[in-house]
C-alpha positions, 0 to 999 in steps of 0.5 A, a space after each residue: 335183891 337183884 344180880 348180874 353176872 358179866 362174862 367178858 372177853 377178859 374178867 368176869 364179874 358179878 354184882 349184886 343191888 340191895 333194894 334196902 340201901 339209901 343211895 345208888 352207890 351202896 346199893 350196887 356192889 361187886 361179889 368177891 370172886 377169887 380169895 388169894 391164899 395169905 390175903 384178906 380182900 378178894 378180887 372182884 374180877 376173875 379171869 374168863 378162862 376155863 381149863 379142863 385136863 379133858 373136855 370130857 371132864 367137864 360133863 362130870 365136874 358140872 355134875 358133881 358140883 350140882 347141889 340139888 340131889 334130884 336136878 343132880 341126878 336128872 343132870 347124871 341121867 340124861 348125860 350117861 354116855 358123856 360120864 361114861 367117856 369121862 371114867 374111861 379118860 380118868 382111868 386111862 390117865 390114872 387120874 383119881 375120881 377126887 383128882 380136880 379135873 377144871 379149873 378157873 380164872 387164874 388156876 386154869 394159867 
């Protein structure tokens, strides 16, 4: 199985190829990207927008979203200055360690 990620001016949009399906067309298929509350289908193209409540927060979400504990704790290593300016910007806008702090596509709005 194959991917491809766009990143646009505008949407994003990832596909993937199944190698195992018989035609072109049903080898290529669009991921769903963003599930809407209330609603079954998804949507396939997100908007390419990011909003942080802080730039330094950005550091620490990356961080925090890393599933591998051993790349995680590399990433939190070599980053320890910038998670450093990301506690003093949580604790001077009062902002709880779980308190989300990026957001994507039509959330960052």
């Amino acid at each position: 199985m194959f991917s491809g990620f766009d990143y646009g001016t505008s949407n994003c949009a990832m596909g993937i190829i199944d190698p195992n399906a018989s035609s072109l067309n049903s080898k290529v298929q669009l991921l769903t990207l963003e599930q809407e509350k209330g609603k079954t289908e998804g949507k396939v193209f997100l908007p390419s927008t990011l909003y942080a409540l802080e730039r330094e927060l950005i550091c620490e979400q990356v961080g925090l979203s890393i599933p591998d504990n051993v790349i995680k704790q590399d990433f939190l290593s070599l980053r320890a200055n910038s998670l450093a300016q990301a506690r003093r910007i949580r604790q001077q806008e009062s902002l709880d360690a779980s308190e989300q702090s990026l957001f994507f596509g039509r959330a960052a709005f």
